[in-house]
Short mmCIF file of the C-alpha atoms (twelve columns), coordinates in Angstrom:
data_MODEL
# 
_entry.id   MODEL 
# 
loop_
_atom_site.group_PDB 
_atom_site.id 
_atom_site.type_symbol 
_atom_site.label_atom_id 
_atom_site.label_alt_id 
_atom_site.label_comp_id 
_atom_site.label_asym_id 
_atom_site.label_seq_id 
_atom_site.Cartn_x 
_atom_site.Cartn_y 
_atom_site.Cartn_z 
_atom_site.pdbx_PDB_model_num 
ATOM 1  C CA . UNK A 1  135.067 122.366 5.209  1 
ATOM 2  C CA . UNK A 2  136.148 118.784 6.679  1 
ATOM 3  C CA . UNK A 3  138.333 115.977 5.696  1 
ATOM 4  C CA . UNK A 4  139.081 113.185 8.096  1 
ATOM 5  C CA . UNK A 5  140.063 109.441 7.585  1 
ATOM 6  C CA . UNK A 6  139.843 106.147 9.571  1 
ATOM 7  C CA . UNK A 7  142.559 103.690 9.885  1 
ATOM 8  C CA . UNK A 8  141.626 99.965  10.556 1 
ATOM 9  C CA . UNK A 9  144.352 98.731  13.327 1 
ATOM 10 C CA . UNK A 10 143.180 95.067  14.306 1 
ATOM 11 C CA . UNK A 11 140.001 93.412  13.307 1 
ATOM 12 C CA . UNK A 12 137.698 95.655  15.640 1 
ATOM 13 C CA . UNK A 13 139.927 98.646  16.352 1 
ATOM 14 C CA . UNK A 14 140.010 101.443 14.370 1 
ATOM 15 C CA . UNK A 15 141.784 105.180 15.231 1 
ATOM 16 C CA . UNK A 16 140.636 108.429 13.456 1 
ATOM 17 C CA . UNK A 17 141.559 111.802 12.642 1 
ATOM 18 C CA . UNK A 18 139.945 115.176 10.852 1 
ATOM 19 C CA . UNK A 19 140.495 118.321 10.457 1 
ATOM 20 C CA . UNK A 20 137.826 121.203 10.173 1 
ATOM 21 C CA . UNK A 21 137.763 124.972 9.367  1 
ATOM 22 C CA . UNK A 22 134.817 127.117 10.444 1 
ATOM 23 C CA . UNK A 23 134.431 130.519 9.422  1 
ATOM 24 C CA . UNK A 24 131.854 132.600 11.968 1 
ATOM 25 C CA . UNK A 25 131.289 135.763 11.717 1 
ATOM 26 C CA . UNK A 26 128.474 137.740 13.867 1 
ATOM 27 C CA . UNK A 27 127.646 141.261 14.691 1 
ATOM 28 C CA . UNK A 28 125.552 143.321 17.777 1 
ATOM 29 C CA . UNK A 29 123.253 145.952 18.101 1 
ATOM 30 C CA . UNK A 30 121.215 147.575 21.004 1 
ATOM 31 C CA . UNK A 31 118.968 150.068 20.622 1 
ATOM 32 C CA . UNK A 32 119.455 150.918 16.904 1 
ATOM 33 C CA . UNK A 33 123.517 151.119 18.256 1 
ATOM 34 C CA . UNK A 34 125.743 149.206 16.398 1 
ATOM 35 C CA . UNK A 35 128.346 147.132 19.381 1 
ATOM 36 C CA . UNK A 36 130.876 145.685 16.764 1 
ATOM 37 C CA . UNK A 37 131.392 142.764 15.302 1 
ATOM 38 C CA . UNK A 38 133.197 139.581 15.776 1 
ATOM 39 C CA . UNK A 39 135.428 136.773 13.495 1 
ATOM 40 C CA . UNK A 40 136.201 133.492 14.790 1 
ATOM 41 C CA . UNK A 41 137.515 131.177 11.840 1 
ATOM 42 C CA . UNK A 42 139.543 128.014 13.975 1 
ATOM 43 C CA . UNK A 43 140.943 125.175 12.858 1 
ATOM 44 C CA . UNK A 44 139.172 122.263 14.638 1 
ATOM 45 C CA . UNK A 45 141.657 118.743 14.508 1 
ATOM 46 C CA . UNK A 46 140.584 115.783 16.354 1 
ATOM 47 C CA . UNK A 47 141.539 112.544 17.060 1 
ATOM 48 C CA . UNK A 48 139.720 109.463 18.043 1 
ATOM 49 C CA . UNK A 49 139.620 105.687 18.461 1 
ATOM 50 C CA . UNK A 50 136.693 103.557 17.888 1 
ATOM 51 C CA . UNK A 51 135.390 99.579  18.315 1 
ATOM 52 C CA . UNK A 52 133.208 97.875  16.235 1 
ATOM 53 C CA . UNK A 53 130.764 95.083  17.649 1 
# 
Protein backbone atom coordinates (compact mmCIF):
# COMPACT_ATOMS: atom_id res chain seq x y z
CA UNK A 1 0.00 0.00 0.00
CA UNK A 2 1.45 3.63 -0.93
CA UNK A 3 0.26 7.12 -0.95
CA UNK A 4 2.64 9.97 -1.53
CA UNK A 5 2.17 13.57 -2.98
CA UNK A 6 4.34 16.25 -4.69
CA UNK A 7 4.31 19.83 -3.87
CA UNK A 8 5.34 22.38 -6.63
CA UNK A 9 7.65 25.11 -4.67
CA UNK A 10 9.02 27.49 -7.54
CA UNK A 11 8.68 26.97 -11.20
CA UNK A 12 11.26 23.95 -11.36
CA UNK A 13 11.40 22.81 -7.74
CA UNK A 14 9.29 20.46 -6.42
CA UNK A 15 9.62 18.47 -2.71
CA UNK A 16 7.90 15.05 -2.08
CA UNK A 17 6.75 12.78 0.45
CA UNK A 18 5.09 8.99 0.78
CA UNK A 19 4.43 6.71 2.95
CA UNK A 20 4.46 2.81 2.41
CA UNK A 21 3.47 -0.36 4.38
CA UNK A 22 4.93 -3.74 3.43
CA UNK A 23 3.81 -6.80 4.89
CA UNK A 24 6.65 -9.83 4.46
CA UNK A 25 6.32 -12.76 5.77
CA UNK A 26 8.82 -15.86 5.03
CA UNK A 27 9.58 -19.17 6.52
CA UNK A 28 12.87 -21.88 6.56
CA UNK A 29 13.45 -25.33 6.28
CA UNK A 30 16.57 -27.66 6.08
CA UNK A 31 16.45 -31.01 5.64
CA UNK A 32 12.66 -31.64 5.87
CA UNK A 33 13.27 -29.40 9.48
CA UNK A 34 11.16 -26.67 9.84
CA UNK A 35 13.75 -23.31 11.26
CA UNK A 36 10.82 -20.83 12.00
CA UNK A 37 9.45 -18.23 10.49
CA UNK A 38 9.77 -14.56 10.20
CA UNK A 39 7.29 -11.12 9.98
CA UNK A 40 8.61 -7.92 8.95
CA UNK A 41 5.61 -5.44 8.16
CA UNK A 42 7.53 -1.57 8.35
CA UNK A 43 6.34 1.49 7.65
CA UNK A 44 8.56 2.96 4.87
CA UNK A 45 8.19 7.26 4.83
CA UNK A 46 10.35 9.17 2.60
CA UNK A 47 11.06 12.41 1.63
CA UNK A 48 12.51 13.94 -1.42
CA UNK A 49 13.14 17.00 -3.59
CA UNK A 50 13.21 17.03 -7.25
CA UNK A 51 14.08 19.57 -10.50
CA UNK A 52 12.51 19.60 -13.58
CA UNK A 53 14.48 20.56 -16.89
Amino acid sequence: MQAGVDLQVARNLFVNADVKKIWMRTSAAAGGTDLGSLKIDPWVIGLGAGMKF
